[in-house]
Structures are given as structure tokens and as C-alpha cells.
C-alpha positions as a Markdown table, in Angstrom:
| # | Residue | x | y | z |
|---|---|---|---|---|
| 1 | Unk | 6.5 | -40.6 | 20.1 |
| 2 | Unk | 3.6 | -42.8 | 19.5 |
| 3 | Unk | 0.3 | -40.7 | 18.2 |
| 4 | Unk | -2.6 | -41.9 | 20.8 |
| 5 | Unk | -6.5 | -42.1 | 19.2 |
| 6 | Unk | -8.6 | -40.9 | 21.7 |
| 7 | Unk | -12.6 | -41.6 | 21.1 |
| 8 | Unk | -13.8 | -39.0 | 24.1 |
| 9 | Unk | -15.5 | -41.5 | 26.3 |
| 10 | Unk | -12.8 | -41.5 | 29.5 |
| 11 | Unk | -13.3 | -39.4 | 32.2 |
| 12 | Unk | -11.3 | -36.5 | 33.0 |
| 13 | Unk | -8.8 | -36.9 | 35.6 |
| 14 | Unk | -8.4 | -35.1 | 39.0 |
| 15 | Unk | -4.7 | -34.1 | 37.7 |
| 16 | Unk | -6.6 | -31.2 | 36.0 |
| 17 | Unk | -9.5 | -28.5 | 36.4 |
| 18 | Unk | -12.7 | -30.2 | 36.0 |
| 19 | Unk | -13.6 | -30.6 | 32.2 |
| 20 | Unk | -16.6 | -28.7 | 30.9 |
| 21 | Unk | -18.3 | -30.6 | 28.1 |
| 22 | Unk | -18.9 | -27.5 | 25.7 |
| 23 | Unk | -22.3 | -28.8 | 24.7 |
| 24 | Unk | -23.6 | -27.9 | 28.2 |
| 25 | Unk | -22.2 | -24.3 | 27.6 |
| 26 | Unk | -23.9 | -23.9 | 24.4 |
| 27 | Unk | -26.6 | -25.0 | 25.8 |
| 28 | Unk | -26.9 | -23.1 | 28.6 |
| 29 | Unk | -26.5 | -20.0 | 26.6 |
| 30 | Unk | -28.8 | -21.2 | 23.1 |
| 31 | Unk | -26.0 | -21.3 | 21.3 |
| 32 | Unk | -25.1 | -23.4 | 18.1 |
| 33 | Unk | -21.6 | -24.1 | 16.4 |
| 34 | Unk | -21.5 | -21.9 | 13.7 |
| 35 | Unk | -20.3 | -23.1 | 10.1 |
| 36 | Unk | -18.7 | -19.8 | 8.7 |
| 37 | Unk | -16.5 | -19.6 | 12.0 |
| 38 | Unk | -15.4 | -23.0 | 11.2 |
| 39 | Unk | -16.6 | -24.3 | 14.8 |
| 40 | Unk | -16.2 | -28.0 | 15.9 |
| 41 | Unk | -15.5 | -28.4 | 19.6 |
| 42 | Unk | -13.7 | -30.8 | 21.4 |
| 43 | Unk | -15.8 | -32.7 | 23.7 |
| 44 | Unk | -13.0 | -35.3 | 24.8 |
| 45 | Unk | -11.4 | -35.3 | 28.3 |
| 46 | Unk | -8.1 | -37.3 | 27.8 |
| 47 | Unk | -7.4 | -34.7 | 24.4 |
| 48 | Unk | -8.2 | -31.8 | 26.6 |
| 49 | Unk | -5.8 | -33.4 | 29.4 |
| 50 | Unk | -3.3 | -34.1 | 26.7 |
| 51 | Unk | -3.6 | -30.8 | 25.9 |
| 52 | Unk | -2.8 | -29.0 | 29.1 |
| 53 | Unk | -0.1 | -31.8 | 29.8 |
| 54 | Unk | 1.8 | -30.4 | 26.7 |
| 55 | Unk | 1.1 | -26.4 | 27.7 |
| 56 | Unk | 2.3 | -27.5 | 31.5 |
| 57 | Unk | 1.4 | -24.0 | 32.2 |
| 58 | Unk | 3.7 | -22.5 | 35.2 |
| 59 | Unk | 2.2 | -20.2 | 37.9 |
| 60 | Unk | 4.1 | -17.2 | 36.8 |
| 61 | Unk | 3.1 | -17.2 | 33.3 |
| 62 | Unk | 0.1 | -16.2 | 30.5 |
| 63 | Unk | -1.3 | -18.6 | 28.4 |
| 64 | Unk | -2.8 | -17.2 | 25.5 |
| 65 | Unk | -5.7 | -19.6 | 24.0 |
| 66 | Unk | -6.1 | -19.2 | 20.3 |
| 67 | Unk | -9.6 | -19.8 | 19.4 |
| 68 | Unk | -11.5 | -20.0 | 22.7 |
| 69 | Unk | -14.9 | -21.4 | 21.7 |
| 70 | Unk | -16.6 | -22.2 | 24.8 |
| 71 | Unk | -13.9 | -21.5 | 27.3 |
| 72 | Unk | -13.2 | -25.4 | 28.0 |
| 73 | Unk | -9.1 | -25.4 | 28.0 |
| 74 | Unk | -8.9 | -21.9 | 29.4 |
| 75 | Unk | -10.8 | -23.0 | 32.2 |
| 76 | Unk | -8.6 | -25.8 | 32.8 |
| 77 | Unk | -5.5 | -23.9 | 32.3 |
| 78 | Unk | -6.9 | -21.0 | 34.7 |
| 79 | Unk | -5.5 | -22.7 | 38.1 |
| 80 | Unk | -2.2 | -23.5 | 36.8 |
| 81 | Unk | -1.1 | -20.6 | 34.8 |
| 82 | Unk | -0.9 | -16.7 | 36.5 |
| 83 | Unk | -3.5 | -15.6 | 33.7 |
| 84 | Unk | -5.0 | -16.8 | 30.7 |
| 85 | Unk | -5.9 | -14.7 | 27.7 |
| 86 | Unk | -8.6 | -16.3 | 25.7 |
| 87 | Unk | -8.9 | -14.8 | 22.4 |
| 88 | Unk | -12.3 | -15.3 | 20.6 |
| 89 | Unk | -13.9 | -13.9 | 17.3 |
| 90 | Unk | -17.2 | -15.0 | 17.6 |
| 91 | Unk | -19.4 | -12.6 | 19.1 |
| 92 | Unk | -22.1 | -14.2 | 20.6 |
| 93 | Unk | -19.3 | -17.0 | 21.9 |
| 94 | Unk | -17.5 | -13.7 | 23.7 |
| 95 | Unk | -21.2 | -12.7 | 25.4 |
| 96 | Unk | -21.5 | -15.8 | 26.6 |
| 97 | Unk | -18.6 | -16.1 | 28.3 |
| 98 | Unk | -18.5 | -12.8 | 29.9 |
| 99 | Unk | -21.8 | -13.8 | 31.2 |
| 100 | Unk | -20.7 | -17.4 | 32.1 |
| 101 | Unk | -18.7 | -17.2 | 35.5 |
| 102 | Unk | -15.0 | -17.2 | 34.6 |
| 103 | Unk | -12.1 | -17.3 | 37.1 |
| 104 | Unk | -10.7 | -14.0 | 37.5 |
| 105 | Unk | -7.9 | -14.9 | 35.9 |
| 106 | Unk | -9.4 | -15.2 | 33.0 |
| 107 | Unk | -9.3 | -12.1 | 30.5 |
| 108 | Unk | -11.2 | -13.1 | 27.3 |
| 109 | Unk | -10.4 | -11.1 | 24.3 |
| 110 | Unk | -12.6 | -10.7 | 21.6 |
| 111 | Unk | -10.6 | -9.9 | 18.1 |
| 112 | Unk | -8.8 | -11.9 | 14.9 |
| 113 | Unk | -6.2 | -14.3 | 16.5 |
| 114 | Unk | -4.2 | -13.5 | 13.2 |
| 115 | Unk | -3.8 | -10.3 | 14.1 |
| 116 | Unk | -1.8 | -10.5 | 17.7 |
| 117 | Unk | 1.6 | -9.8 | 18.0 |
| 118 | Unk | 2.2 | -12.8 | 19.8 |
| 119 | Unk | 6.3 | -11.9 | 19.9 |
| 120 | Unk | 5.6 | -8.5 | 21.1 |
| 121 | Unk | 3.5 | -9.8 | 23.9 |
| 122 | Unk | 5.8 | -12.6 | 24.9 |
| 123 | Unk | 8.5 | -10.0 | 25.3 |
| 124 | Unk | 6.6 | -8.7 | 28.0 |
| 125 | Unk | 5.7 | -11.7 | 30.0 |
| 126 | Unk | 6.3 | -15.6 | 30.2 |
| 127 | Unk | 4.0 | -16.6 | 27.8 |
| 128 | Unk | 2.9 | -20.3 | 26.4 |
| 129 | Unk | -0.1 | -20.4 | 23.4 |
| 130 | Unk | -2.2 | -22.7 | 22.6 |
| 131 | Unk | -5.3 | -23.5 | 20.4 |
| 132 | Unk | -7.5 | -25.4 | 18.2 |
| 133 | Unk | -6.8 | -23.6 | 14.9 |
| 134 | Unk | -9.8 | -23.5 | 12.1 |
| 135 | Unk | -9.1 | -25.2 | 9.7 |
| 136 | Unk | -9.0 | -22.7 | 7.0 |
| 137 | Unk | -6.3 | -20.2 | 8.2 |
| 138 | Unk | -4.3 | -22.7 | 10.0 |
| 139 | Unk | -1.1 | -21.9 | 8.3 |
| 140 | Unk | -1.7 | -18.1 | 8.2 |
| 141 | Unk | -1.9 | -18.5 | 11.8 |
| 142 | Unk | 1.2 | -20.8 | 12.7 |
| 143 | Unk | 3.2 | -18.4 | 10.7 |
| 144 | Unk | 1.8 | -15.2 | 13.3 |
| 145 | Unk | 2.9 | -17.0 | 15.9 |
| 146 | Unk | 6.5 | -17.3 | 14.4 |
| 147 | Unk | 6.9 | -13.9 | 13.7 |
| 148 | Unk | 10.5 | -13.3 | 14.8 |
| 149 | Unk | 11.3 | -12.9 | 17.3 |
| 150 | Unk | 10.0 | -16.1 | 18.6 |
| 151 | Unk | 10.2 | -15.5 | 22.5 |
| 152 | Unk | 6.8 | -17.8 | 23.7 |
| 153 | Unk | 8.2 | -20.7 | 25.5 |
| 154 | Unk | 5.5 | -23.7 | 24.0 |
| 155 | Unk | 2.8 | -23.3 | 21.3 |
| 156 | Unk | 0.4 | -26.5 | 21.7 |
| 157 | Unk | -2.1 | -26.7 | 18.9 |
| 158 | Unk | -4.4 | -28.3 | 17.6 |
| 159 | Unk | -4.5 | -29.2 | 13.6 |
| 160 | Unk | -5.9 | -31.2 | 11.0 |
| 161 | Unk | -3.6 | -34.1 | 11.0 |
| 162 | Unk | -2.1 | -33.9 | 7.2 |
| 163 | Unk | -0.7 | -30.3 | 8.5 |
| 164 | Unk | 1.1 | -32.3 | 11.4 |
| 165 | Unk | 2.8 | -34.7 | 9.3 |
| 166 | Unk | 3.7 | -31.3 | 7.0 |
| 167 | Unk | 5.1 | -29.6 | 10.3 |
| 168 | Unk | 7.3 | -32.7 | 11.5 |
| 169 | Unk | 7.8 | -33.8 | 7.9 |
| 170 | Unk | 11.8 | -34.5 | 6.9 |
| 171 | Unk | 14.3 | -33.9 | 4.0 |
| 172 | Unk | 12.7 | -36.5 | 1.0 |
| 173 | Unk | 9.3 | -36.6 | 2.9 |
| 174 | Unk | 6.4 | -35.7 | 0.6 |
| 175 | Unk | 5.1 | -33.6 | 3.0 |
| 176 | Unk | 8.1 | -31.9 | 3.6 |
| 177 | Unk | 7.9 | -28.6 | 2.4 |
| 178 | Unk | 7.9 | -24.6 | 2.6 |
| 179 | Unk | 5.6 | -25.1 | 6.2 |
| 180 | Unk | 7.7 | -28.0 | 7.6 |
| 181 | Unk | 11.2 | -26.2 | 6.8 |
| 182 | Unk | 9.7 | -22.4 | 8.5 |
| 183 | Unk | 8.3 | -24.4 | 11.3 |
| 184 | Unk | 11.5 | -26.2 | 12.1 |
| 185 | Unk | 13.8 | -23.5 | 11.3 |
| 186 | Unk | 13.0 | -21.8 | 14.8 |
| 187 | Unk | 11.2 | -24.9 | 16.5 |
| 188 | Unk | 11.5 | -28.4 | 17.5 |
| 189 | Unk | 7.6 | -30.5 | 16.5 |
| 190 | Unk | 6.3 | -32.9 | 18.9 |
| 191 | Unk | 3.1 | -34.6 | 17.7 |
| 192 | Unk | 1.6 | -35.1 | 21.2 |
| 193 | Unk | -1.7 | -37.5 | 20.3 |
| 194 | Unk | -4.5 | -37.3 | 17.4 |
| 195 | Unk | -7.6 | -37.0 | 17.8 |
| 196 | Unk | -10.9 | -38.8 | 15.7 |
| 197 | Unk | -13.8 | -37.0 | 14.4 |
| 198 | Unk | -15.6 | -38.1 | 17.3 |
| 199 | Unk | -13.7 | -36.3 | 19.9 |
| 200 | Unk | -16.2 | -32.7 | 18.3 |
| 201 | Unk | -18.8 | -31.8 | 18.1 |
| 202 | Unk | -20.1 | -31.7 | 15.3 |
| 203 | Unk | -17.6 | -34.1 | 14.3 |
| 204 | Unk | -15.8 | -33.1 | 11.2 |
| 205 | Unk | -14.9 | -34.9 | 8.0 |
| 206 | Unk | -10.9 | -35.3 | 9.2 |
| 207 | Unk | -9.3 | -36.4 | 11.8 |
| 208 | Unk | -6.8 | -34.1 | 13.7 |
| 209 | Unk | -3.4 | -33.8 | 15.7 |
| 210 | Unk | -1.8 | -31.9 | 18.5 |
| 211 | Unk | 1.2 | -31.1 | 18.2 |
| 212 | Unk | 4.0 | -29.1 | 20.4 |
| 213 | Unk | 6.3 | -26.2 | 18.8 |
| 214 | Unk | 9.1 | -25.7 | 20.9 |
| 215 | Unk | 11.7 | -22.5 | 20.2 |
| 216 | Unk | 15.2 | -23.5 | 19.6 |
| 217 | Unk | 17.8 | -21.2 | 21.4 |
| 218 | Unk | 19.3 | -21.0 | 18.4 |
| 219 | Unk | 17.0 | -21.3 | 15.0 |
| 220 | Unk | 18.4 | -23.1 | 12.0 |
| 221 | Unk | 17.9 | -20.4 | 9.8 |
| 222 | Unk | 16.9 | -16.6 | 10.1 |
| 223 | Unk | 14.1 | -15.8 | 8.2 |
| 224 | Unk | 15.5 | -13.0 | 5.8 |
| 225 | Unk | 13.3 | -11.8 | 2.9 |
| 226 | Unk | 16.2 | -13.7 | 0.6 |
| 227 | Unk | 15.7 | -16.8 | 2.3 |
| 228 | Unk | 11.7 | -17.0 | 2.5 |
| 229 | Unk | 12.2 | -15.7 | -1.5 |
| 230 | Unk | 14.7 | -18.9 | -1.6 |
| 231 | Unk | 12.5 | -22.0 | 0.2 |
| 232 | Unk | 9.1 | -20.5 | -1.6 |
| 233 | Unk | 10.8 | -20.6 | -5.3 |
| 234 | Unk | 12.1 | -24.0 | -4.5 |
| 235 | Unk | 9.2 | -25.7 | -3.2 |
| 236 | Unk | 7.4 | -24.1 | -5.9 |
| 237 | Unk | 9.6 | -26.3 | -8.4 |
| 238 | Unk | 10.0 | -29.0 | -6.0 |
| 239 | Unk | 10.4 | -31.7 | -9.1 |
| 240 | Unk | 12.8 | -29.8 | -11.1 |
| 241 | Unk | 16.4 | -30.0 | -10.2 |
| 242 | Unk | 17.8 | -27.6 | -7.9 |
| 243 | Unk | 20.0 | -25.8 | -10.2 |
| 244 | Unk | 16.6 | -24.8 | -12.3 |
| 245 | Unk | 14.7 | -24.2 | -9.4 |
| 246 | Unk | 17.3 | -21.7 | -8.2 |
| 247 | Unk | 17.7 | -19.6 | -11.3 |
| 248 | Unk | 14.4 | -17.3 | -11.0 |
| 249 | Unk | 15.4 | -16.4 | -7.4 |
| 250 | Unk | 19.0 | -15.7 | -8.1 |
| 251 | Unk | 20.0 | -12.1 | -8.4 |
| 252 | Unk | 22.7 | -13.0 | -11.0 |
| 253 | Unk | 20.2 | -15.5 | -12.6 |
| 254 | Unk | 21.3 | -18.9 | -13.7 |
| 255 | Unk | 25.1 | -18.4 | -13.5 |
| 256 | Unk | 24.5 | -17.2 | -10.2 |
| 257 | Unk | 22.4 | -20.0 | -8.8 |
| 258 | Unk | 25.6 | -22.2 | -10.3 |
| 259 | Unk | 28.3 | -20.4 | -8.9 |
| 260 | Unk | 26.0 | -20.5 | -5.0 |
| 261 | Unk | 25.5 | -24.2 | -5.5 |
| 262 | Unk | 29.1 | -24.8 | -6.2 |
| 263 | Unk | 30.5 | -22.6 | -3.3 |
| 264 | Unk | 28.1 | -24.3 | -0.7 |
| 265 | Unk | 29.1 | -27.9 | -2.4 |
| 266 | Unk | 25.4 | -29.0 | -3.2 |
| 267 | Unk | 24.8 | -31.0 | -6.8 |
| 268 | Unk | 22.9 | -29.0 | -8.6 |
| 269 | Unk | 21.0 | -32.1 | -10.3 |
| 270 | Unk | 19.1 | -33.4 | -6.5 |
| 271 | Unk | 15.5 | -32.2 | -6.0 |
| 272 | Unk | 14.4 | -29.1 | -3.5 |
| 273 | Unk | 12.7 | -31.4 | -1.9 |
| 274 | Unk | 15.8 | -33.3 | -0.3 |
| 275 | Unk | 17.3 | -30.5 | 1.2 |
| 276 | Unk | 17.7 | -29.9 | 4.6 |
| 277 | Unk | 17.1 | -26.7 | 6.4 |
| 278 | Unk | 20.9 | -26.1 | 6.8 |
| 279 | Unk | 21.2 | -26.5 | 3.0 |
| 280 | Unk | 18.4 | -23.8 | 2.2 |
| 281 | Unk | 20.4 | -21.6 | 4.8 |
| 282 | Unk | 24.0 | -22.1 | 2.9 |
| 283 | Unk | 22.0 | -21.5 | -0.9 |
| 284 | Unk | 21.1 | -18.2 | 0.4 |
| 285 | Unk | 23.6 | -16.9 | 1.9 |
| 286 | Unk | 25.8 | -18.0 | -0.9 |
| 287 | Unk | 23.7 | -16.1 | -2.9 |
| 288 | Unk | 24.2 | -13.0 | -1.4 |
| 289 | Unk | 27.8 | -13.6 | -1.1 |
| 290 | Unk | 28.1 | -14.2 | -5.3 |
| 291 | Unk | 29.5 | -11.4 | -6.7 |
């Protein structure tokens, strides 16, 4: 799919829920993007419309928004979806929206987006998520919301565009790597559009991408403590061969990690960094299965 660069001049379209410019919300309530929350909103119709294009939220269903900031997606979700959660640290962001006028539909939630159980709450209701993760705790948060069970049907997010191209990265990719192989283990990556600095205020120094995580029915690869132990030493030692890379997280060391690449049929001598996810699978669970 091609990436679209979106500058945040057009108009937003009557397809949606009228588009709040978040700058006339902080405005209205004195408010200021704040540095240590890592705040830069998006103040572009056609990425906001991208955006709840790739969340096509369904009238039965909770959309849980990662990072609320002013309220501008949830709003626009709000009509489409049965209920939107928007989760928000920021306290005086959370005031201001409970004094704003929400739809009722709308619950906002003020606590550490880490720290849902996004599984446990799918499990309980059709559930999509989406969200413009901060930069600095974007991988801690992808990897909450694949917590297995993985049982939301679409995460939508917004990221800085080098951790796109790590997400849909491939086998022999230099971004492809121990985010890219847990990401595609139990989803399918779409990279919907990217967006410029100018599309936030303020605008940051990088430019960023949305991307869609899918669920696959069936993942690629469960993630056992032996096979997160497996892809992390690996990656660690991405440029030695595989065979050395192995040996530290072998439990019969390096005669182990030789008898596992042998049974699963994988030279020893390639790189970590060109195998596939169904490769990493077979290494571990030939490793358990070495006497």
C-alpha cells in the first residue's frame, strides 16, 4: 500500500464526526502541550479521517483510545462505535474533558495506558484500540496490547515512522528484528499513511506513521518464555552466525543449539537476522525437544 504525506491543510470530510482542531480545546480550557507527557497533537483532518477509516468502528463495539489528548478522534469515533473509552494520563487534559461536553458515549479514563489489560477487556466485549503512542514507551505499549491472548479485532496507531518500518520489516530487512518478528507473530501490519511534522502541534522533530495490527486466527508463533528467551538472544547477536547466537540460550549449550539446528534443517552458518518467524518457531521448539 502506498504511504500518503498529509500536510493538514484539507478539510475534514462529511464521511466523519466533525474534526475538532485540538488547539481550540486547549484553548478554551488554558491549556498547553506539556513536554514531560510527550504531547504533540494532531491537528490534520485527512490523518484523523485516515485514522477512523482504519478503526471502521462497528455500532456494537468499544473503542478504546490510547492516549486521548484533547478528545479529537474519540469524538469522531463516538457516533460510530457503541462506546469509546478514552484513556488519558494527564490530569489537567482529563479535567478538561470532563468539563468539555462529551457525547455520552464517551467514558474517559484517567490512568497509565501501559497498565490495561487490553486482552482481558476484549474478552468481554468487541473491542478495536487505537492511539497516538508517545514516543518514548511506544514499544512497551504495543507489546500490552499483545499480551496473549490477543482477542481486540484492529489496533490503529499512531508511531514514529522508523518503528513502522521495524513492525512491517521482513526476513534480511535491517529493521527486522525482535519488535517486527512479536508483532507479526500474532498480527498482520498495514501501514495506512504517514504523517509530517506539520500535521502537530507543536510539530516534532520526526515524521510519523499509522499503521494497522490485525490478529491472525491463527499466530505464527506462541509466545512461550523459551521462545521470547530464543528471538531476544538472537537479535542480540544478530551478526554472529546462528549457531553462536543460539548457544547461550540453549539448555544443552552449544551441542544443543547444533543438534536443534540440524533437526529443524537450518545452516547454522546464516545470520538471525534472515530468519523467518516460522524458523524462530521450529529452533525453539527443537530445543525443547533435544534431549
Amino acid at each position: 500500500m502506498t504511504d500518503r504525506d498529509h500536510s493538514g491543510e484539507a478539510t475534514s470530510s462529511s464521511e466523519f464526526a466533525a474534526f475538532e482542531d485540538p488547539r481550540s480545546f486547549l484553548s478554551r480550557h488554558g491549556l498547553r502541550p506539556k513536554d514531560s507527557f510527550g504531547q504533540n497533537f494532531l491537528v490534520a483532518p485527512p490523518v484523523a479521517e485516515s485514522i477512523v477509516r482504519a478503526v471502521d468502528p462497528r455500532p456494537d463495539e468499544c473503542v478504546i483510545e490510547v492516549g486521548t489528548g484533547p478528545g479529537t478522534i474519540a469524538k469522531m469515533l463516538a457516533p460510530r462505535a457503541r462506546r469509546v473509552i478514552a484513556i488519558e494520563r494527564d490530569r489537567d487534559m482529563v479535567a478538561a474533558l470532563r468539563a468539555d461536553e462529551l457525547a455520552p458515549n464517551i467514558e474517559v479514563l484517567e490512568m497509565d495506558a501501559a497498565q490495561f489489560d487490553y486482552s482481558a477487556h476484549a474478552s468481554s466485549e468487541p473491542t478495536a484500540l487505537v492511539g497516538n503512542l508517545p514516543y518514548q514507551i511506544t514499544g512497551k505499549l504495543i507489546r500490552a496490547f499483545l499480551a496473549p491472548p490477543v482477542r481486540w479485532r484492529v489496533a490503529v496507531v499512531m508511531v514514529q515512522k522508523e518503528v513502522a518500518l521495524r513492525l512491517a520489516a521482513k526476513p534480511n530487512d535491517d529493521d527486522w528484528g525482535v519488535l517486527s518478528v512479536f508483532t507479526q507473530a500474532a498480527c498482520t501490519v498495514e501501514r495506512v499513511c504517514e504523517a509530517s511534522p506539520r500535521c502537530f502541534h507543536p510539530a516534532p522533530r520526526v515524521v510519523s506513521a499509522v499503521v494497522a495490527l490485525r490478529p491472525r486466527a491463527v499466530p505464527l508463533a506462541e509466545e512461550t518464555p523459551l521462545f521470547q528467551r530464543v528471538v531476544h538472544g538472537l537479535f542480540a547477536a544478530r551478526r554472529k552466525t546462528t549457531l553462536n547466537a543460539l548457544t547461550p540460550v540453549s539448555p544443552n549449550g552449544r551441542e544443543g543449539a547444533k543438534a536443534a539446528l540440524e533437526r529443524v534443517k537450518i545452516d547454522g552458518q546464516r545470520r538471525p537476522e534472515t530468519l523467518s518467524i516460522e524458523e524462530l518457531r521450529a529452533l525453539s521448539d527443537a530445543l525443547v525437544a533435544v534431549p
